[in-house]
C-alpha positions as CSV (number, residue, x, y, z in Angstrom):
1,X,0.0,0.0,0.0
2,X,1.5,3.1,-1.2
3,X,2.0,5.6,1.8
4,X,1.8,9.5,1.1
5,X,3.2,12.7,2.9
6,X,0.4,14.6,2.5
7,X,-3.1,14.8,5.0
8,X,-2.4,15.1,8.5
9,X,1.1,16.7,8.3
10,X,2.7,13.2,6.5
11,X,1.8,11.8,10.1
12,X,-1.3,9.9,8.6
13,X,-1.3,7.9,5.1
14,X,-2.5,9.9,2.5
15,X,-6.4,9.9,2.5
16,X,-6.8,8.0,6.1
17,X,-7.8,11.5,7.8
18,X,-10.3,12.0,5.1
19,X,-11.7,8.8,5.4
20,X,-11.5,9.1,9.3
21,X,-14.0,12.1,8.9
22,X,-16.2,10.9,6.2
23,X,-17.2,7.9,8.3
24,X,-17.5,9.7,11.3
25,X,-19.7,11.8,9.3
26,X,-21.4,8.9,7.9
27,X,-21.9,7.4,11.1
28,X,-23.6,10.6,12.3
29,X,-26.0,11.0,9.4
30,X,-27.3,6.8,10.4
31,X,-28.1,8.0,14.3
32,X,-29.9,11.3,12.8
33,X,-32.3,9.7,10.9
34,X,-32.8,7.0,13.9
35,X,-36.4,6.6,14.7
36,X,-37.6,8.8,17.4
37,X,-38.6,8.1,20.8
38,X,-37.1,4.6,21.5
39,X,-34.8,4.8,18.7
40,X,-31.9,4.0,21.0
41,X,-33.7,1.0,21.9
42,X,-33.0,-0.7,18.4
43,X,-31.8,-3.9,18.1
44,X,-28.0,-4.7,16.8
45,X,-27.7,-7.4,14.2
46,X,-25.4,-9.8,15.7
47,X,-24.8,-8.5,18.8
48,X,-26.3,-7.9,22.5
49,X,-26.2,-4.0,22.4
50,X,-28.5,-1.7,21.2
51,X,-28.7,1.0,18.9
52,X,-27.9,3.6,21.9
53,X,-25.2,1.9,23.7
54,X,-23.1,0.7,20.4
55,X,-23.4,4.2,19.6
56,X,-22.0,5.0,22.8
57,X,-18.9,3.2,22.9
58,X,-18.4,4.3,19.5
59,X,-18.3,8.0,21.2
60,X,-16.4,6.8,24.4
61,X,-14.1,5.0,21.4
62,X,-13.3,7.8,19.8
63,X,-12.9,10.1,22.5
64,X,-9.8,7.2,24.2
65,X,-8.4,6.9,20.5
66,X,-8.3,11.1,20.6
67,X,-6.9,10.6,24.3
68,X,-4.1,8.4,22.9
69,X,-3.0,10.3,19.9
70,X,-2.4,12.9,22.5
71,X,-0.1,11.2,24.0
72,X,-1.9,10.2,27.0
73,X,-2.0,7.0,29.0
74,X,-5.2,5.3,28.9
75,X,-5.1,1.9,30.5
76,X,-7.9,-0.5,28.9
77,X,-8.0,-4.3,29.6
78,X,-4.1,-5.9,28.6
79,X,-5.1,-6.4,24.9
80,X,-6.7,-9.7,24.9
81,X,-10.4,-9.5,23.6
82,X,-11.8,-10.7,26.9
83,X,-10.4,-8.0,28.5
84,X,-11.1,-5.4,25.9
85,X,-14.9,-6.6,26.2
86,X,-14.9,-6.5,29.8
87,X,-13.3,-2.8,29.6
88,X,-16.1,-1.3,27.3
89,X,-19.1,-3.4,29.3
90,X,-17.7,-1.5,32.5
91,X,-17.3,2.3,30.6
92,X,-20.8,2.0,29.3
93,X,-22.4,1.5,32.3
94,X,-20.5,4.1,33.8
95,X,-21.4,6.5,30.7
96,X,-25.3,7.3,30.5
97,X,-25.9,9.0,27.2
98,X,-27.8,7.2,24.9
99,X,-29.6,9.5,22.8
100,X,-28.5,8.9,18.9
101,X,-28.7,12.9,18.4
102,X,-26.1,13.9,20.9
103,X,-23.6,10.8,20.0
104,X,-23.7,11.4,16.4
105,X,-22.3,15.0,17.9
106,X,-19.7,13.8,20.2
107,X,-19.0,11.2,17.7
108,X,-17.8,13.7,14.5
109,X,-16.4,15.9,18.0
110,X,-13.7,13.3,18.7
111,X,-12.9,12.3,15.4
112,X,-11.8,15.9,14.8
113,X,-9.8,15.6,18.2
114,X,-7.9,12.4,17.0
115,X,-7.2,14.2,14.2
116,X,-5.9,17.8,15.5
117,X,-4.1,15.8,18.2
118,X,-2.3,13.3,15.9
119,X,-0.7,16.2,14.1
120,X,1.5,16.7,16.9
121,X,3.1,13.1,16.7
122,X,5.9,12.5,15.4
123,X,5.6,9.8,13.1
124,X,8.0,6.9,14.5
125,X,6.8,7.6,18.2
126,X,4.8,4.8,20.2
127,X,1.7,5.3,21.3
128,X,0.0,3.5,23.8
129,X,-3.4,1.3,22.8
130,X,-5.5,-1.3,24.2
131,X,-3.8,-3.5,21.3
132,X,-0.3,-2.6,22.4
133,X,2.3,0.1,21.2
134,X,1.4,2.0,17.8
135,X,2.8,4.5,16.1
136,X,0.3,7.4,15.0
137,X,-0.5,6.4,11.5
138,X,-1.4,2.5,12.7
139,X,-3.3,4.0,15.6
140,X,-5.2,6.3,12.9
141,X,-6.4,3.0,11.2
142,X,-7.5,1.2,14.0
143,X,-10.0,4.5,14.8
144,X,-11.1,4.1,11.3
145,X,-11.7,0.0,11.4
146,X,-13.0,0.4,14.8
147,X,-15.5,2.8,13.5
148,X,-16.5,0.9,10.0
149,X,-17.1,-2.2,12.0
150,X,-19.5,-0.7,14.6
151,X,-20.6,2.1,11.6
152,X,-21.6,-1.2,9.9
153,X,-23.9,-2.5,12.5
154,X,-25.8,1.0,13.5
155,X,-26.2,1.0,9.2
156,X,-28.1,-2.2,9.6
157,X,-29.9,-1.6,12.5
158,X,-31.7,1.2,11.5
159,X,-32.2,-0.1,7.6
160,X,-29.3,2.0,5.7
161,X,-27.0,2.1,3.3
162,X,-23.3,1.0,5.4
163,X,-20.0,3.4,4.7
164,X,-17.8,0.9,4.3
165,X,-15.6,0.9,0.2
166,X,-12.6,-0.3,-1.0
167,X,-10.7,2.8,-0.5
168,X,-11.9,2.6,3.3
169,X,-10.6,-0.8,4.0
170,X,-7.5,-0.5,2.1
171,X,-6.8,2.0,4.8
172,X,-7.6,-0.6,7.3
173,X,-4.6,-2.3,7.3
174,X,-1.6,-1.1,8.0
175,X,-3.7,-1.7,11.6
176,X,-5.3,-5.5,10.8
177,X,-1.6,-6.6,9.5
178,X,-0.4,-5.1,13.0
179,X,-3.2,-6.3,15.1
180,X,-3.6,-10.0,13.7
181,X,-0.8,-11.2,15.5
182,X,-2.5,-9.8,18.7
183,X,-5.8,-11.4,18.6
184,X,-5.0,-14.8,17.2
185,X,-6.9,-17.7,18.7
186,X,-5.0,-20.1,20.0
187,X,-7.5,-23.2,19.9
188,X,-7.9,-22.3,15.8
189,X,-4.1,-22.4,15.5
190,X,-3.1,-24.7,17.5
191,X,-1.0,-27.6,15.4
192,X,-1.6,-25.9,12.2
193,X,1.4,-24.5,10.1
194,X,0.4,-22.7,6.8
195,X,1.3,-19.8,4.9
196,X,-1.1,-17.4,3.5
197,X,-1.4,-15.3,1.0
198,X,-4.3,-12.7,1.3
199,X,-5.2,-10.2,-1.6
200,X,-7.5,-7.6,-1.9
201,X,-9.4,-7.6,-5.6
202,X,-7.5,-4.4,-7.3
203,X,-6.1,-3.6,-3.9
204,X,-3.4,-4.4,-1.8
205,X,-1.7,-7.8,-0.5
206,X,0.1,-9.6,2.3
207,X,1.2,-12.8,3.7
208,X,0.0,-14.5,7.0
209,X,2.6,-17.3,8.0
210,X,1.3,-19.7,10.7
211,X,3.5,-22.1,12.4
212,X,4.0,-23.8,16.1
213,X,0.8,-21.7,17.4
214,X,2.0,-18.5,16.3
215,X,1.2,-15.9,14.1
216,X,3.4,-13.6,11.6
217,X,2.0,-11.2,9.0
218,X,4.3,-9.8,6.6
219,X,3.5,-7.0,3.9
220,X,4.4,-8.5,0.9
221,X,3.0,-12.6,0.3
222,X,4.7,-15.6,0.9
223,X,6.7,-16.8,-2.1
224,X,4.9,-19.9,-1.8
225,X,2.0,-20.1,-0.2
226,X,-0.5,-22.5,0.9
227,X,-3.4,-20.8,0.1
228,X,-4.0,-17.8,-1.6
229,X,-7.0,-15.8,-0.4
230,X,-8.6,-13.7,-3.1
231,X,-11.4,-11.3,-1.7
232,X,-13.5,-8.4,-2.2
233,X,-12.5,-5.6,0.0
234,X,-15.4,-4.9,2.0
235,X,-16.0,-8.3,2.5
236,X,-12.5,-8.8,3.7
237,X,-12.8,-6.4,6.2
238,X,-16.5,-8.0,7.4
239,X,-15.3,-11.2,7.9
240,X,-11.9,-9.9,9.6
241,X,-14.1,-8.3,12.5
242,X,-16.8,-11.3,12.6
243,X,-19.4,-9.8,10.8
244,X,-20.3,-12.2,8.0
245,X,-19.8,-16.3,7.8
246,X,-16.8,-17.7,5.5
247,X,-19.1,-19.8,3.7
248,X,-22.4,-17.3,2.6
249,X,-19.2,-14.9,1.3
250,X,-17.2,-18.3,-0.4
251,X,-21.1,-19.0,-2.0
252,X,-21.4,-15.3,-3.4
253,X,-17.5,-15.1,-5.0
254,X,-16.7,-12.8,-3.0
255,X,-13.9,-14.4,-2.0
256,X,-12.0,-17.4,-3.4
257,X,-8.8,-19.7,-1.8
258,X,-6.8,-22.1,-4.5
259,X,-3.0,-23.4,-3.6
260,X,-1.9,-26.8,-2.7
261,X,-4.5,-26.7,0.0
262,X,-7.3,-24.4,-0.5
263,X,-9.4,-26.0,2.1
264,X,-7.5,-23.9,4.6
265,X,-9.7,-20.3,2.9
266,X,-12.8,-20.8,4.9
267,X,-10.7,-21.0,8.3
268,X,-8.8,-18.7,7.9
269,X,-10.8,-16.1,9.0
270,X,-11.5,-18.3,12.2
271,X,-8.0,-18.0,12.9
272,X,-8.6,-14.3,14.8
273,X,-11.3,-13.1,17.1
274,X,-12.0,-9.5,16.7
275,X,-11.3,-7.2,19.8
């Protein structure tokens, strides 16, 4: 993935803070036109939360992600997903706003925070996140994957359109190729040794090599991989944060696996558990 020096002061790739903005934006423009009255009530596809509180920690979210690209220390869980779940169950019930009106606000508020803050980073320093050390331009695409996969589900709940494109998730992942490392699970690895290669249709590529119940992600693809992993962006991105089923996507062509063991392209995706 080609990285510019232009946005955010060259501390961001070029077109992350845009994107960072347009979905906050986006993700606004879903919680205005929530139904009134019990609105917040809404269900969540897929999830236990509704419409107000994953709104919520999308707001408490963003404001911690704006907290960190300031430079300050923000302890949250130690960076497994239990922990991480555990951390946002206990700031939501300390946080009681649930209105979609008012979180749409502080929503687009703290995006622009990240953003002004993150232009005083220098761009090889380490920040500190719930996923471990990042520097700013890693930590600006984790805000934006964060927000796409919850921006996703308020987009379903409430019956529109989601914000999620190619360009979007190509900007996902300098943070998934960081973060997959992080939140492998270790029953799905466990005696498996593979190598991956993972493309994006008319997008970027990288390699995932799995071995002795660890995980290594590398920019470029293996030279000879197991299984090659073609995909459709958005659907990449889906099934990397548990939103869609292997097989429904594999039954579509949205994504296709071939190499000397193609078998391996449905699990892989089962390999991770989204934070």
């Amino acid at each position: 993935m080609t990285r510019g020096r232009v946005g955010t002061v060259g501390v961001l790739p070029e077109g992350l803070a845009e994107a960072i903005r347009g979905t906050a934006e986006d993700i606004a423009t879903v919680l205005r036109v929530a139904p009134g009255g019990d609105g917040a009530g809404l269900p969540v596809p897929r999830s236990t939360w509704s419409l107000g509180e994953a709104a919520a920690h999308l707001a408490q979210a963003n404001a911690l992600m704006a907290d960190l690209a300031a430079g300050h220390e923000r302890p949250y869980g130690d960076g497994t997903p239990g922990s991480l779940a555990d951390a946002n169950e206990r700031a939501l019930a300390g946080f009681e706003e649930r209105a979609p009106g008012p979180l749409a606000e502080m929503i687009t508020a703290q995006a622009e925070a990240f953003l002004a803050s993150v232009e005083d980073r220098d761009p090889e320093e380490l920040l500190s996140t719930p996923l471990g050390a990042m520097r700013p331009a890693v930590l600006g695409s984790y805000l934006l994957t964060h927000m796409l996969g919850h921006g996703y589900d308020l987009a379903l709940a409430v019956g529109r359109p989601h914000m999620l494109d190619a360009r979007r998730v190509d900007l996902t992942l300098p943070f998934m190729i960081e973060a997959m490392p992080r939140v492998t699970d270790p029953a799905a690895v466990d005696g498996l040794t593979a190598r991956f290669a993972v493309r994006l249709r008319s997008g970027p590529s990288f390699g995932v090599l799995v071995a002795d119940g660890a995980v290594e992600t590398t920019h470029e693809p293996p030279a000879r991989p197991d299984c090659t992993i073609l995909t459709e962006p958005v659907a990449f991105l889906l099934l990397g944060l548990g939103r869609l089923d292997p097989w429904p996507v594999i039954a579509r062509g949205k994504a296709l696996g071939w190499g000397r063991k193609p078998w391996l392209a449905p699990r892989f995706p089962r390999l991770f558990r989204a934070p």
